[in-house]
Structure formats: C-alpha cells, structure tokens
C-alpha positions in Angstrom: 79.3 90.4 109.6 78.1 86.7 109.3 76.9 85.7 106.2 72.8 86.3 105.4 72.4 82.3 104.9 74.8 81.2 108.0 72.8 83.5 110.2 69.1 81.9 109.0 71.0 78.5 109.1 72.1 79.3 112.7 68.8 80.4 114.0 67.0 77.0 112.1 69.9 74.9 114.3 68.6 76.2 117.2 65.0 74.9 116.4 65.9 71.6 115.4 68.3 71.4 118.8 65.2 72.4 121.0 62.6 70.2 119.2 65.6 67.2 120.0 66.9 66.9 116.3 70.3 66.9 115.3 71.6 70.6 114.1 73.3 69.0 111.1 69.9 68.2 109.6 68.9 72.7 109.0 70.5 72.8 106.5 68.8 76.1 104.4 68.6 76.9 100.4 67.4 79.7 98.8 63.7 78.8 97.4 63.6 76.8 94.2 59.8 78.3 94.2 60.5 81.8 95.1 56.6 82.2 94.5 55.9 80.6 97.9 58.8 81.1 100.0 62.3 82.9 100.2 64.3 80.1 101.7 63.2 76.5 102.4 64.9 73.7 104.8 64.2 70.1 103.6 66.1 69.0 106.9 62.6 66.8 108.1 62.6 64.6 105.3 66.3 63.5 106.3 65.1 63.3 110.0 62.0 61.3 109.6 64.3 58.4 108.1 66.3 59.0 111.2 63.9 59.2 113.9 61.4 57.3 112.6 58.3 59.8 112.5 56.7 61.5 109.6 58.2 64.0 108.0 55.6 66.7 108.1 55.1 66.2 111.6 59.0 67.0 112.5 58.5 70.2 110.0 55.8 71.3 112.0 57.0 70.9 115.2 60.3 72.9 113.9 58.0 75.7 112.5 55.8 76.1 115.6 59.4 76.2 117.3 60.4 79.5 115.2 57.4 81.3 115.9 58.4 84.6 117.5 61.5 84.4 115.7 62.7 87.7 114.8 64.6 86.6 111.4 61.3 85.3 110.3 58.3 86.6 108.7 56.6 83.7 108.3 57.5 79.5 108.6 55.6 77.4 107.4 55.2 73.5 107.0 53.8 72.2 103.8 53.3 68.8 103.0 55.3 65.9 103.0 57.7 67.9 105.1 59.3 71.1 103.5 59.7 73.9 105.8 59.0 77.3 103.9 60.5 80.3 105.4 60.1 84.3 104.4 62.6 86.7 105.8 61.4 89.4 108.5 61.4 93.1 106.9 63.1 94.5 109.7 65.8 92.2 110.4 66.3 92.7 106.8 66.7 96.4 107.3 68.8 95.5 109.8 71.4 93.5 107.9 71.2 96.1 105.0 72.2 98.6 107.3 74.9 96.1 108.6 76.5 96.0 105.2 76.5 100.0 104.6 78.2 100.7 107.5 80.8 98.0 107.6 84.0 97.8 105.4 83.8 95.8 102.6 79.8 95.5 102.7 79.8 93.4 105.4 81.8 90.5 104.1 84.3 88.7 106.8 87.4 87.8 105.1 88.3 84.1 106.1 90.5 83.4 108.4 92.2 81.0 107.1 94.6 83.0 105.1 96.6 81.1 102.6 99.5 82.4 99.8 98.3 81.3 96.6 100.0 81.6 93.4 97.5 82.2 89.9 99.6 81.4 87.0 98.0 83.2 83.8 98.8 84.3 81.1 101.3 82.6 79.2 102.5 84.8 76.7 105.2 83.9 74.1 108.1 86.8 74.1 108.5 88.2 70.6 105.0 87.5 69.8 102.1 89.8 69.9 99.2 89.0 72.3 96.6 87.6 70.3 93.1 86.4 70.9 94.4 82.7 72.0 95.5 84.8 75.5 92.5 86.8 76.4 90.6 84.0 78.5 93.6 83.3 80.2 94.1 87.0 81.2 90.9 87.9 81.7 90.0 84.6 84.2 92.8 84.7 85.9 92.9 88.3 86.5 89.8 87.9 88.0 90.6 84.9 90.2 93.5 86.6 91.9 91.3 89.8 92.7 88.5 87.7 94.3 91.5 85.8 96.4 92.8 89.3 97.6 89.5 90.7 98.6 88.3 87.6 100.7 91.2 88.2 102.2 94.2 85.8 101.1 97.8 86.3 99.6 97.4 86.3 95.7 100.1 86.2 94.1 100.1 86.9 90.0 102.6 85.3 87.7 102.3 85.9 83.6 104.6 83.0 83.4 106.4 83.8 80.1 107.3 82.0 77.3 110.7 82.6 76.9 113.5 80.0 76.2 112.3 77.5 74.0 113.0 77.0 70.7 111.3 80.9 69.3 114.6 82.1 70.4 117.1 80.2 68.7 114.7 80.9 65.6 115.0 84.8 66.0 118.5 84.5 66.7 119.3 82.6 63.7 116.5 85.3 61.7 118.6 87.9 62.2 122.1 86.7 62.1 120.7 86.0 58.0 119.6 89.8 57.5 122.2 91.2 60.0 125.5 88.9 59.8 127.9 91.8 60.6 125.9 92.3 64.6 128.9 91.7 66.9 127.0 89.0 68.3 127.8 87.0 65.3 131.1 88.2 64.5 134.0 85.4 65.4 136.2 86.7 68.1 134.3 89.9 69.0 135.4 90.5 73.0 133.8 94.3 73.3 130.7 95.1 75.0 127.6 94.6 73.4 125.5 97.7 72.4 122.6 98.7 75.0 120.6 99.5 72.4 118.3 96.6 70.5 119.0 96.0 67.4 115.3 95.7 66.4 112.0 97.4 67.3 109.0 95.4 68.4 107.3 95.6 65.4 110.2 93.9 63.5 111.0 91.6 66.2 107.2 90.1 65.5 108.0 89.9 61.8 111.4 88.3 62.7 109.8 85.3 64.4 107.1 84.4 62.0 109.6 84.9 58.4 111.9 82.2 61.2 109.3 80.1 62.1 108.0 79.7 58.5 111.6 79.3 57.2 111.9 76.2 59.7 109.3 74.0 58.3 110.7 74.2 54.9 114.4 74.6 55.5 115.7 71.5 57.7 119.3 73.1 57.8 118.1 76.5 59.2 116.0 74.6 61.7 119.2 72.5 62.9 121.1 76.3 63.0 118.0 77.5 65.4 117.9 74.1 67.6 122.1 74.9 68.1 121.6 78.8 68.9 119.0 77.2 71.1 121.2 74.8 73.1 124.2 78.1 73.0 122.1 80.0 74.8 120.7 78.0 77.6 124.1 77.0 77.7 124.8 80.6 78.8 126.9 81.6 75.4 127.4 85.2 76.3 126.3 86.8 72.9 123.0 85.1 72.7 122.3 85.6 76.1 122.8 89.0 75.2 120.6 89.1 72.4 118.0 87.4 74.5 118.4 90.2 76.8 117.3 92.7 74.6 114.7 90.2 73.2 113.7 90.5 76.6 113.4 94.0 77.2 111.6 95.2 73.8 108.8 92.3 74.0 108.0 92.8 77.9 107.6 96.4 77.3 105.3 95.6 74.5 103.5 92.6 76.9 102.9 95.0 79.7 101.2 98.1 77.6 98.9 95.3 76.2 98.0 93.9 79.4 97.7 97.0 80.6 94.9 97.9 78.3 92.9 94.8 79.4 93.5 96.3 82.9 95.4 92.9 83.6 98.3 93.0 85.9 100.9 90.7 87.1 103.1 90.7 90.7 105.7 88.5 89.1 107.2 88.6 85.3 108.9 85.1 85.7 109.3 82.7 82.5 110.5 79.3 82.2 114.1 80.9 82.0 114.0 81.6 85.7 113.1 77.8 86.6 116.3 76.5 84.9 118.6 76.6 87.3 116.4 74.6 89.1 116.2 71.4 86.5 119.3 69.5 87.1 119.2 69.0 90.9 115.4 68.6 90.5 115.9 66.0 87.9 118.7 64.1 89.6 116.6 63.7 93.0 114.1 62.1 90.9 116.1 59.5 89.6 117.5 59.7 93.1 114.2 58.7 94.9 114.0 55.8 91.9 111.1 57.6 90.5 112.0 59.2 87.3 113.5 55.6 85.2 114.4 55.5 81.4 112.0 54.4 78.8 113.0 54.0 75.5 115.9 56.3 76.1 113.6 59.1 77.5 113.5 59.8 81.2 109.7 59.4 82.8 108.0 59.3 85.8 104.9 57.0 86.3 101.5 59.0 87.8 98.9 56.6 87.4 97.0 55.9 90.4 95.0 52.5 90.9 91.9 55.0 91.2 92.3 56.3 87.5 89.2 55.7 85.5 91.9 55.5 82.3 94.8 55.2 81.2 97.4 58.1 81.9 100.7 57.6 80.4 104.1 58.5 82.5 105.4 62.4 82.3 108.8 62.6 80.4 110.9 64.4 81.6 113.4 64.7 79.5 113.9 63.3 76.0 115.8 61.1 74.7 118.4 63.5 73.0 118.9 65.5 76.6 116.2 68.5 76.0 113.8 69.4 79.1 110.4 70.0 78.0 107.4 71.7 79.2 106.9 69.5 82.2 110.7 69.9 83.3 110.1 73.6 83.2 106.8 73.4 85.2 108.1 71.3 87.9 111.4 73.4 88.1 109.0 76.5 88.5 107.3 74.9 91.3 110.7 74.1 93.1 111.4 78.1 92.8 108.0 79.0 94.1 108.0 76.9 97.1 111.4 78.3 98.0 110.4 82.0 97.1 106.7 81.7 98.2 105.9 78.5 100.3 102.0 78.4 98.7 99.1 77.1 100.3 97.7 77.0 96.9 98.5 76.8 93.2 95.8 78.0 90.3 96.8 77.4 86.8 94.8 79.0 84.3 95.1 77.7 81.1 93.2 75.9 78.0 91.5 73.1 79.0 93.3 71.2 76.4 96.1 71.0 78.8 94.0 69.1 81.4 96.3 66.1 81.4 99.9 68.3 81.4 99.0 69.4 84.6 97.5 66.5 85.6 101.0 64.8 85.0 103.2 67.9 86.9 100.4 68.0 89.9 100.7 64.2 90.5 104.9 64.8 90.0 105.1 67.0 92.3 103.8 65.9 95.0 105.1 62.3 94.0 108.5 63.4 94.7 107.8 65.5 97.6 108.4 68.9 95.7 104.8 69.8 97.6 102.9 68.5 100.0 100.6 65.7 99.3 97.9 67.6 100.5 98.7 70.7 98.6 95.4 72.3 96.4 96.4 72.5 93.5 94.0 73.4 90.6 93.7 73.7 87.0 91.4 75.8 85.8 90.5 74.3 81.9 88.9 77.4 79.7 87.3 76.4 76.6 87.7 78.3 73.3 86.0 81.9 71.9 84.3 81.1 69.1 83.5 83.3 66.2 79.4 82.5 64.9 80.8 80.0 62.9 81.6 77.7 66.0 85.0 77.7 64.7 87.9 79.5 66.8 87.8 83.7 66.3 89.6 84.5 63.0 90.3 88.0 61.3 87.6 88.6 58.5 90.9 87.8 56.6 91.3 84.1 58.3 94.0 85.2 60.6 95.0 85.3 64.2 93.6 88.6 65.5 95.5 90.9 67.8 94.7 91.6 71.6 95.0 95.0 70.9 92.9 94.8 67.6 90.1 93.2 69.1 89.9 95.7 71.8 89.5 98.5 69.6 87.1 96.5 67.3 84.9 96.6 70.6 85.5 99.8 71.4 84.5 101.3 68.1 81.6 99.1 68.1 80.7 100.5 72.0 81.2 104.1 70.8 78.6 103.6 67.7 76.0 102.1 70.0 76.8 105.6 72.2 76.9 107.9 69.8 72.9 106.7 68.7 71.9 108.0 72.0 73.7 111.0 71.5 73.6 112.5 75.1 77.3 113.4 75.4 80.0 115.1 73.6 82.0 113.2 71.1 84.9 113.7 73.2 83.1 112.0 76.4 82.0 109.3 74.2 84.9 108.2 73.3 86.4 107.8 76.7 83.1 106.3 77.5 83.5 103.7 74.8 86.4 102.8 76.0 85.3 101.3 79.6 81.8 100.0 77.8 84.1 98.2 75.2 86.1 96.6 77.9 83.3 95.5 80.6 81.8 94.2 77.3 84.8 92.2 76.4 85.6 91.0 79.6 81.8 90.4 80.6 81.0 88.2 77.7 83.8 86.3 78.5 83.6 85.8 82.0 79.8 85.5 82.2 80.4 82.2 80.9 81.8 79.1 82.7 85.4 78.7 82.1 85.3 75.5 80.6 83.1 76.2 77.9 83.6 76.9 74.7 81.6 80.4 73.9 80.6 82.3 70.5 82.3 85.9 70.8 79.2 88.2 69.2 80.3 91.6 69.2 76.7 92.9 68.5 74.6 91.1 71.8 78.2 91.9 74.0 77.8 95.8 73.1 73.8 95.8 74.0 72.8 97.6 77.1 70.1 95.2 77.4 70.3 91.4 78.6 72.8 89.5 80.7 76.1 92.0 79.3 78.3 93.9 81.0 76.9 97.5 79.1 73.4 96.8 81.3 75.1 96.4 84.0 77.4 99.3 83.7 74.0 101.8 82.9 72.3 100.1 85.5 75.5 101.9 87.9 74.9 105.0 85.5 71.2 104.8 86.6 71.9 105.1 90.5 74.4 108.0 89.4 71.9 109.9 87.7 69.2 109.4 90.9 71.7 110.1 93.2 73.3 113.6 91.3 69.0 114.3 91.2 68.5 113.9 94.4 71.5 116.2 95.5 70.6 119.0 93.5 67.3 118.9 94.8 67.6 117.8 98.5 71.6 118.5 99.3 73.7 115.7 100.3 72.0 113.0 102.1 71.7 112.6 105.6 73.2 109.8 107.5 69.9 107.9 107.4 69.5 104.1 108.0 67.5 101.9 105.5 63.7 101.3 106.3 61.9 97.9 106.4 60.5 97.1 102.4 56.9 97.8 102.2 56.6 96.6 98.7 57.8 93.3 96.9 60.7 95.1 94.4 62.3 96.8 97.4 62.0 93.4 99.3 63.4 91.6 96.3 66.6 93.9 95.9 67.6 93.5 99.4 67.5 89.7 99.5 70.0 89.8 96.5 72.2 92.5 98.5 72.1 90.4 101.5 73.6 87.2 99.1 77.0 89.7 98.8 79.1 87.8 101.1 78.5 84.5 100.1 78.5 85.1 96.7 81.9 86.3 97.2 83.0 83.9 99.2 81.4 80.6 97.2 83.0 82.6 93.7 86.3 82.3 94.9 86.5 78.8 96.9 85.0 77.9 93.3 87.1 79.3 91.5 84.0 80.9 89.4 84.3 84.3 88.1 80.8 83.7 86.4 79.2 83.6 89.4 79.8 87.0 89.9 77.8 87.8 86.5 75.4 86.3 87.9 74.9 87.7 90.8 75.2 90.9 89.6 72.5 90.4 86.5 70.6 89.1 89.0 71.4 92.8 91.4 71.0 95.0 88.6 67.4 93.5 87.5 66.7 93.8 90.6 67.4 97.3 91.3 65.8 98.2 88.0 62.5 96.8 88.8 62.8 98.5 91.8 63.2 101.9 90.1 60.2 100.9 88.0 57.8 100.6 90.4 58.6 103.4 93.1 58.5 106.7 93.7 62.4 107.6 94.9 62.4 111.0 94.4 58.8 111.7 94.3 58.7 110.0 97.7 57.1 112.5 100.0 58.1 111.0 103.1 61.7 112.2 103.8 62.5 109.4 105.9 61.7 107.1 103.5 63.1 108.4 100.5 66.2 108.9 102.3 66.1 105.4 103.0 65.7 104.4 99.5 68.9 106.5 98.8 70.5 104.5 101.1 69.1 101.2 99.4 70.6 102.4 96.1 73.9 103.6 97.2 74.5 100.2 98.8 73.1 99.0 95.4 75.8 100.9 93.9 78.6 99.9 95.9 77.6 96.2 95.2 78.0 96.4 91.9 81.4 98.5 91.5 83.1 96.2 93.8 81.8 93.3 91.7 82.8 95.3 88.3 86.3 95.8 90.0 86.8 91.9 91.1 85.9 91.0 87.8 88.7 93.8 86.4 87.1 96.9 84.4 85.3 99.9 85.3 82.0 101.7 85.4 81.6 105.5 83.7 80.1 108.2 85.5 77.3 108.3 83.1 76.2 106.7 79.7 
C-alpha cells in the first residue's frame, strides 16, 4: 500500500497540475493546529512568489479544484494562503481496511534494498556487561530490526573487545596464582587441557585484581604489555589460554544479551580484523597517505569544509602497536570482503564522535569504501541516575546488566502485585516482560544523543509516556477482544466502518501514520520515533475506549467493525513493541 501522506500528496499534485502550478509546490504536513484541520499544504505561499499572484487566491483556486475529491472531507482556504484539508471518513475506512488485510499493515518495503552492517555492542571479554552497554544494545538492537522489517539486509555485529591489552593482564593474573598451568611451564610440548582453567565468575575477578595491580606495579604492567605482544604474535600457549578466555566469557555475553532479548548475527572482535592490518597499513603508506609524525604513523582527514580543527588518525604508534583505529579500519576491510555493505551504523557513545569521524574519512580516503558510502555514527548520550551523575550502585559502583534488570523487574512485580489480579506465579512472569519494555522504553523513548535520568519509579508506572501503558493499553484490546468472544463467538470477517465520532476518527488517522512512521524511523535512524508514535496510538485508542460503546454497541455491524478497529490497533502496537525488542503479556 502507498503511504497515507504520499497518497493525499499525490491527489494535492494533481490539483496544483490542473490549476497550471508546478506539482513540487503540494507539498502536505500533518496540521500544526489539529483544531481546524487534519493536514494543511502551505504550497500557495511558495507559488505566489513564483507566479506572481496572491497567495490566497492560488489556495483557493487549488481548493475549489479538490472539490469532489474523494480523499477529502473538506478543503479549505484560509487567509493569507494555507490550504486546510480534513480527511474523508470513508476513504479512511478504506485505507484502514487496506492495512488489515495486507501483510505487514500495509507498509511497502523499499525497493531499494541495501546490506547494512549495525555495529553494537561493544563488550569487553572477561568483563561482565554493565550498565555502560545497555544504550548501545538496546539502540542498536532496535535499529537492525527496523532495517529488516522495511525490508533491507541487517546485519548485527557485537563487535568484541577482545585483544587488547585485558588479555595480557589476565594472562599474566593467573600465571601469579597458577604458575605450575602448562601454559607457563618452560618446554611443555603436550596438548593443552579442553577444559578452562577458571569459571566466569573468577575470570571477572581475575581482570579487575590485574588491572588494579597494573597501575601500581610498573613491572607486572611491562609482564602484561609482553604476554600481550606473545599472543598477537600467535605464541601458541596464550593463544590457547585466550581460547578458553574466549569460550567461558561469550557464553556468559550471550545469556546476558539474551535476557535483554538482544541478538547478534556476527560474534566478530577486533581479533578477527588482524590479519587484515599489515597489508592495510602498507597500501596506506603505499598511496602516500599514511606519513610519519613524530615517529607515529598518521593519516591527515581534515577537509577544507571543517568548521575546526581535526587532528590526523594515527595509525600506529610510535613503538609499533595498532590502536583502535587500526583495528576499525582493518574491520572494515573484512566486511567489505565478507559483506560488500551499502551501509555501515555504528552505535556507540557519543563521546566517540571524532574516532569515527577519523576511520569514516580513512576509509574512504584510501579507497577501503566508496566515497559515497553512508556511513553513520549514531552518538548515545549517558543514563543518568537523579543525581545527573552517570548510574552508580547505591554502593558507588558500576552496576551489572543483569543486576539492573532484575532491580526492574522486582520493582515491575511490586507495582503488579498492588493490583493483585493474578496469581503470584503469573506475576512474576508478568514482571519480567513489564520490567524489560520498561527498561528498554525509557531508554529508547529518548533521543539517542541525549543524556537521560534512569527513574525506576516513573519507568515502572502504567501511566504516562512508559512502556508499562503501553503494554496495558495491548492488555486492554486483549481483554475486549477475549469479552467479545465469549459473548458473540469469534468475529466475522467484517470490514471497518466510516468513524462517526471524533475518538474513532482520531485513532485511525494515527493507524494510517504506520508506514511512514516506519519508514522515516529507520531512514532516521530514530528508535524514539517509534515511542512516539505509539504513545501517541495507545492514547488514542484509550480515548476511544472511553467514549464508546464496543460491546454495548447494538448494531452488529458496527461493533464488529470497532473489533476490527481494535485488532488492527493491536497489531500496531505489537509490531512496534517487537521492532523496538521486548514483548507484550497476555494480560496485566
């Protein structure tokens, strides 16, 4: 189906064509006073400039041109030259029943597909997912969804942490409590065991006891920077070690991310772009881009368009060691062999802005991409406890992933168990989805970029802009629809009747904004758009339910209709809930 707006732009086109206006000039918004009007076109006060005549006049000749127009209700010029327009009930009806009986609500997936790679995530190995990852999960998780269902290639890569110095640290950790490992024996040749020497819980107390060591102990740090070097240098019983490093952390990584209903097509870390580094570095200097500067290896990005100052990206330091940037640019070379993508979506703190700012201009500097490849970095800004200051423990630590989810959780199931309309067992499962659209709402309801104050007790209310209201607004249309079964049977295949009253007119104009909400979200790269739509759905629909009679409805074709209306309602909303990656209970 064509979009609700494209189709009123389309038919406004035509109008300005046959009053002898260029089509360019309909260009249709929704109303910025929805008390007069549903959509409005300003196009006459661009044409009156053009052509030379009053604006109102060109607005009224376009209006008297619609008349008879089935899309509209009523058009309307109003001084000095808007043109008003209210949609037609039953073309309306029409689309509504357009969107129930088409796949995906209606919503035309665009055709021009592209493969694009979202890189989230970012988790350290040997270190538990903490707070500092949950915007970067939860955004980007919800970014690849929205690719997939308008109908490109997404492609998900957690993009690991995994060969940088935390390795050599661990390494060195253990070879202190466990020097008699045959990975640290001289002249061991056996195999090494298949079996870790450490579980994950003491392979996150390894790392911090290392990391702490190192800032105190300049000798053990020197010992961690060597096992470092031995193992990207492929030394066979670090590499080993690293192996089960490996194995025991992404076991750990995936339950986690698991829980947050966050999932990942590609496990890759900056291990797998190594290989790449050395011919990648060498066509740079090849190519006389990458020079040496103060014995360190850069590359110049600045543009003569730059508003300030960027500095060059080193690329490698002056003692030989890649960095970040190497690792990121070597990771593109592998993708564009493995993947070829259209499109590249980095998800990460904002802070970052100028990394990626350096490896975008980089690569495509040195012909690693096209010039003309999109390439975007999404900034997020920080969660915030209600002290403005970044989310602590109430002990002044980092809190865990997996800690804070429960926290929620527990917190969802008290605000459930007030109500007290289901067993404790149900409750507890319930809390557990309310907890997580909670989380994940508060989050994403906000635009990426800004910092927000995580406030467990607004994010667990079922009322307001939270993901609990919109989750018992779904319960809501449940608990109609499992009514109106037991009393009527299972509805008939009936279509949706023109509105009659301003609430049901209202819900559909925000069911027939679907599409382009979808669409606009993704091409935007907005996730809170979504939330806003779907506040915007589910108040709405609740009004709706306020002030009519669904069940009490006499008239069967009518309340069979406002079944319809609902289920579509519903519909809406899950696959909203879905793109933006948790579910919606049965009841609540």
């Amino acid at each position: 189906m064509e979009k609700f707006l494209d189709t009123i732009t389309a038919e406004m086109k035509r109008a300005f064509a046959a009053c002898g206006y260029e089509e360019e000039l309909a260009k249709v918004t929704l109303s910025n006073r929805p008390d007069l009007c549903e959509y409005q076109c300003n196009g006459a006060m661009a044409a009156a400039k053009k052509y030379k005549k009053k604006p109102i006049d060109i607005a009224n000749e376009v209006v008297k041109e619609l008349q008879g127009s089935g899309l509209f209700s009523e058009a309307s010029a109003v001084m000095p030259g808007f043109i008003n327009l209210k949609i037609a009930e039953a073309f309306l009806s029409y689309y509504m029943n357009g969107m129930k009986n088409s796949e995906k609500l209606g919503l035309e997936e665009v055709r021009d597909k592209r493969t694009v790679i979202v890189d989230y995530g970012g988790a350290n190995v040997a270190k538990p997912l903490h707070v500092g990852h949950l915007r970067a999960a939860v955004i980007g998780e919800a970014i690849k969804r929205m690719g997939r269902f308008v109908g490109h290639r997404v492609i998900g890569d957690v993009h690991l942490g995994d060969w940088g110095l935390q390795m050599g640290l661990i390494i060195e950790e253990l070879k202190d409590r466990e020097p008699a490992l045959p990975y640290f024996r001289e002249g061991y040749a056996g195999a090494y065991p298949p079996e870790a020497p450490f579980t994950i819980a003491e392979l996150e107390e390894i790392y911090p006891a290392a990391s702490a060591k190192a800032k105190t102990d300049d000798a053990f740090k020197e010992r961690a920077q060597e096992a470092t070097f031995k193992l990207q240098n492929g030394y066979a019983p670090y590499r080993a070690l690293w192996e089960h490093i490996m194995r025991v952390s992404l076991a750990d990584l995936k339950k986690n991310y698991a829980n947050l209903q966050v999932e990942f097509d590609l496990w890759k870390g900056e291990s797998d772009a190594q290989p790449y580094i050395p011919d990648m570095v060498q066509s740079l200097i090849d190519k006389g881009l990458a020079y040496e500067s103060q014995g360190a290896l850069v590359v110049d990005i600045a543009e003569d368009t730059d508003s300030k100052e960027l500095p060059p990206c080193i690329i490698r330091k002056s003692d030989g060691a890649s960095l970040y940037a190497t690792s990121d640019l070597a990771t593109i070379v592998e993708r564009e062999k493995d993947f070829k993508p259209d499109h590249y979506i980095y998800v990460v703190d904002k802070r970052q802005e100028l990394h990626f700012t350096q490896v975008f201009r980089v690569a495509k500097k040195a012909g690693i991409t096209a010039a003309d490849r999109r390439m975007d970095f999404v900034g997020f800004g920080t969660m915030n406890g209600k002290d403005g200051k970044p989310f602590k423990t109430r002990e002044g630590g980092v809190m865990r992933l997996e800690s804070l989810i429960a926290e929620i959780s527990e917190a969802a199931y008290g605000r459930i168990m007030e109500n007290r309309t289901v067993s404790e067992e149900e409750a507890k499962e319930t809390a557990k989805l309310v907890g997580l659209a909670a989380l994940k709402y508060g989050d994403l309801s906000n635009q990426a970029t800004k910092d927000y104050v995580f406030d467990i007790e607004r994010f667990i209310s079922f009322e307001g802009n939270t993901g609990p209201y919109i989750l018992y607004t779904i319960a809501r249309i449940n608990s109609i629809l499992k009514k109106y079964s037991e009393s009527f049977g299972e509805a008939a295949v009936t279509e949706i009747q023109a509105p009659v009253s301003e609430p049901e007119k209202t819900l559909m104009l925000s069911l027939a904004r679907f599409s382009e909400v979808m669409h606009t979200s993704f091409e935007e790269l907005a996730p809170h758009k979504i939330c806003a739509y779907i506040y915007e759905l589910s108040n709405a629909l609740n009004h709706f339910y306020h002030e009519t009679k669904i069940l009490a409805q006499e008239d069967e074709g009518k309340r069979n209709g406002y079944i319809g209306l609902i289920t579509l309602t519903r519909e809406c909303l899950l696959t909203c809930i879905d793109l933006l990656g948790f579910e919606a209970p049965e009841r609540m």
